[in-house]
N, C-alpha and C positions, 0 to 999 in steps of 0.2 A: 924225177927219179922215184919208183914207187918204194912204198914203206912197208915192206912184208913182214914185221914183225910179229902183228896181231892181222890173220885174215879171218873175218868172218863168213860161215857159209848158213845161210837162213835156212830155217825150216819151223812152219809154224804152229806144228804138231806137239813139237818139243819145247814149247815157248811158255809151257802153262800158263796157256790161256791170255796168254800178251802179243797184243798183234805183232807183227812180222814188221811195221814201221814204228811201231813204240823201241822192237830191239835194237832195231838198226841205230836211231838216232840216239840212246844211248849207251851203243856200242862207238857212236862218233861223237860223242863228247868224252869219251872215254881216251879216244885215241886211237881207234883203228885203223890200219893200214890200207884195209883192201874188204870188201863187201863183196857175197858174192851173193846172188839170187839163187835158191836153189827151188824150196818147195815144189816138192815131188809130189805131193798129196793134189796140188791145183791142177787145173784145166791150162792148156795154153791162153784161151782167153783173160781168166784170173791173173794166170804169172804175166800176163801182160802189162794189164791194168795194174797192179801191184808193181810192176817193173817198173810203170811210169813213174811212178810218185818216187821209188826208192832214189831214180835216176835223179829228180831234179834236189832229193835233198841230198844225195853223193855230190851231185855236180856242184852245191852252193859249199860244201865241204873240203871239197879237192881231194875225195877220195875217188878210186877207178872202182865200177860198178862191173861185175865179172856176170855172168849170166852162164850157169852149167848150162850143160848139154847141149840146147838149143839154139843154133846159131841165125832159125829164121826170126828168133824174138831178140838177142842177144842186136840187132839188127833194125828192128822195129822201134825200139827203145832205145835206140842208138846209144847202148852201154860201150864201156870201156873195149869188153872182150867178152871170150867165151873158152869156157873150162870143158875139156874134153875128155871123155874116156874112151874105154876100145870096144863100144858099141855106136858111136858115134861118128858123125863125117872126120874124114880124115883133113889133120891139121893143115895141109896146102889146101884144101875147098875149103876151110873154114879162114882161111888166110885171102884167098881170092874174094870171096863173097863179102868180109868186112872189112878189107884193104892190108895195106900196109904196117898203118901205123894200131891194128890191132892187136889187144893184147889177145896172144893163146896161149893157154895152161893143157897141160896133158897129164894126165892121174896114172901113175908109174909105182910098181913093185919092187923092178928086176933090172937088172944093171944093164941088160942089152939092149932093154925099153928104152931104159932112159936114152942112152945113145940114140938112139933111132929117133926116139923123141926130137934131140937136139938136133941128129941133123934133116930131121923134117920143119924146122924150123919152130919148135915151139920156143916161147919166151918165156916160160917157165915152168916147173914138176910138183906136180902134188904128191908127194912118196905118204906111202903109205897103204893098212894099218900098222902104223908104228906098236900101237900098244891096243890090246883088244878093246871094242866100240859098241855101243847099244844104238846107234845111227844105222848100221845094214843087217838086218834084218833073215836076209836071205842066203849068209855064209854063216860056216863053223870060226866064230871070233878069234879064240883063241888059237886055232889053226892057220885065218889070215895074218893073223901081228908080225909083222917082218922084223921087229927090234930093229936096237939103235944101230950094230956092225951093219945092219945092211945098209940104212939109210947113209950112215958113213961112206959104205962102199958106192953109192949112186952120189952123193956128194962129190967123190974123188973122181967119178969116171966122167962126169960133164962141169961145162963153164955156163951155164946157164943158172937163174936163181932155184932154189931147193925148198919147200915147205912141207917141213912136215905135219901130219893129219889120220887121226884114229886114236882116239883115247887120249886127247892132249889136252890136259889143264895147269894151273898152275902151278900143280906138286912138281910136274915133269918138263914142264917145256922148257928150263933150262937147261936140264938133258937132252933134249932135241936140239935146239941151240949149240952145246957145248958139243955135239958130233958135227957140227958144220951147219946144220939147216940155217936158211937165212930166218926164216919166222916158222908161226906155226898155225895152224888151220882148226876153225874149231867150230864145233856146230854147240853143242848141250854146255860146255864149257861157259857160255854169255847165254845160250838162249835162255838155258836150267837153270840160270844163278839167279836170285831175289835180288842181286842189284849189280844188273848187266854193265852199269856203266864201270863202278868197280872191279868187275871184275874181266874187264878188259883192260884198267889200269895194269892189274896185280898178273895177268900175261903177260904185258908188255914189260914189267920189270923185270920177271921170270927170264924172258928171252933175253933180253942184255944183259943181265948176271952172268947166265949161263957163254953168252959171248964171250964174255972177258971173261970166262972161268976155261973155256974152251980154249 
């Protein structure tokens, strides 16, 4: 059963200057739940190669390797899954092309998203921006933050797992938690932090607190 606690989503732009396999593995000594390949900035060839190596140290981990976007690498690297949004192939081609037993994640706002998400079969929601984000670049931040009612409200309208992502660190993600999300997603939270392994500890206590405060 996967541990969505603490997901991490790589980016090696934001890692000051620490490779993209130094975070991971101590984001998984840390305790993290779920890894996802993301680096936007690379080549398909790069997130390739890079793939590989994350894969076999997720695999020796027993963590699932998620690979945004891209479902012909997500494939190639025979990761876990693939995280999608809505520029991306739709969740039953990305369901056909990596089977069954793959995981697919859909990046959800809106309560009717989510439905649709669910019943296009995703296995689970990346709600969000919860709380305004210095990771997208190309929206008005404060304008996208959905807050917590809403993530509540996509919580309540699917039976699928929930994580929420955008502006999530320690201070808050037991408030993410405490409205339902099962974990919480995080890019600058571990990449940004002087000692990623810490502070993927100090997430994951955040979101159980908030659990049981919830």
């Amino acid at each position: 059963m996967t541990d969505w606690d603490v997901y991490l989503v790589t980016q090696g732009s934001l890692s000051k200057e620490r490779s993209t396999r130094e975070i991971v593995q101590a984001a998984i000594d840390g305790g993290v739940g779920v890894v996802q390949l993301r680096e936007k900035d690379m080549s398909a060839r790069e997130r390739y190669e890079l793939g590989l190596d994350l894969r076999e140290m997720t695999r020796e981990a027993d963590v699932p390797l998620i690979v945004n976007d891209r479902v012909d690498i997500a494939g190639a690297i025979d990761a876990d899954g693939v995280h999608l949004g809505d520029a991306d192939l739709p969740i039953e081609v990305a369901r056909e092309s990596l089977g069954e037993d793959a995981i697919v994640g859909r990046s959800v706002s809106f309560v009717e998203d989510a439905r649709e998400a669910q019943r296009a079969g995703a296995d689970y929601l990346g709600v969000g921006a919860i709380y305004a984000t210095g990771s997208k670049d190309d929206i008005d931040e404060e304008e996208y933050a959905i807050g917590l009612d809403r993530l509540e409200s996509i919580v309540e309208a699917v039976d699928i797992p929930v994580v929420g992502i955008g502006g999530v660190d320690a201070s808050n993600a037991g408030d993410v938690a405490a409205a339902g999300a099962d974990g919480v997603a995080v890019i600058t939270a571990i990449t940004g932090a002087a000692d990623p392994e810490s502070a993927t500890r100090r997430l994951g206590a955040a979101v159980q607190a908030g659990r049981t405060d919830g």
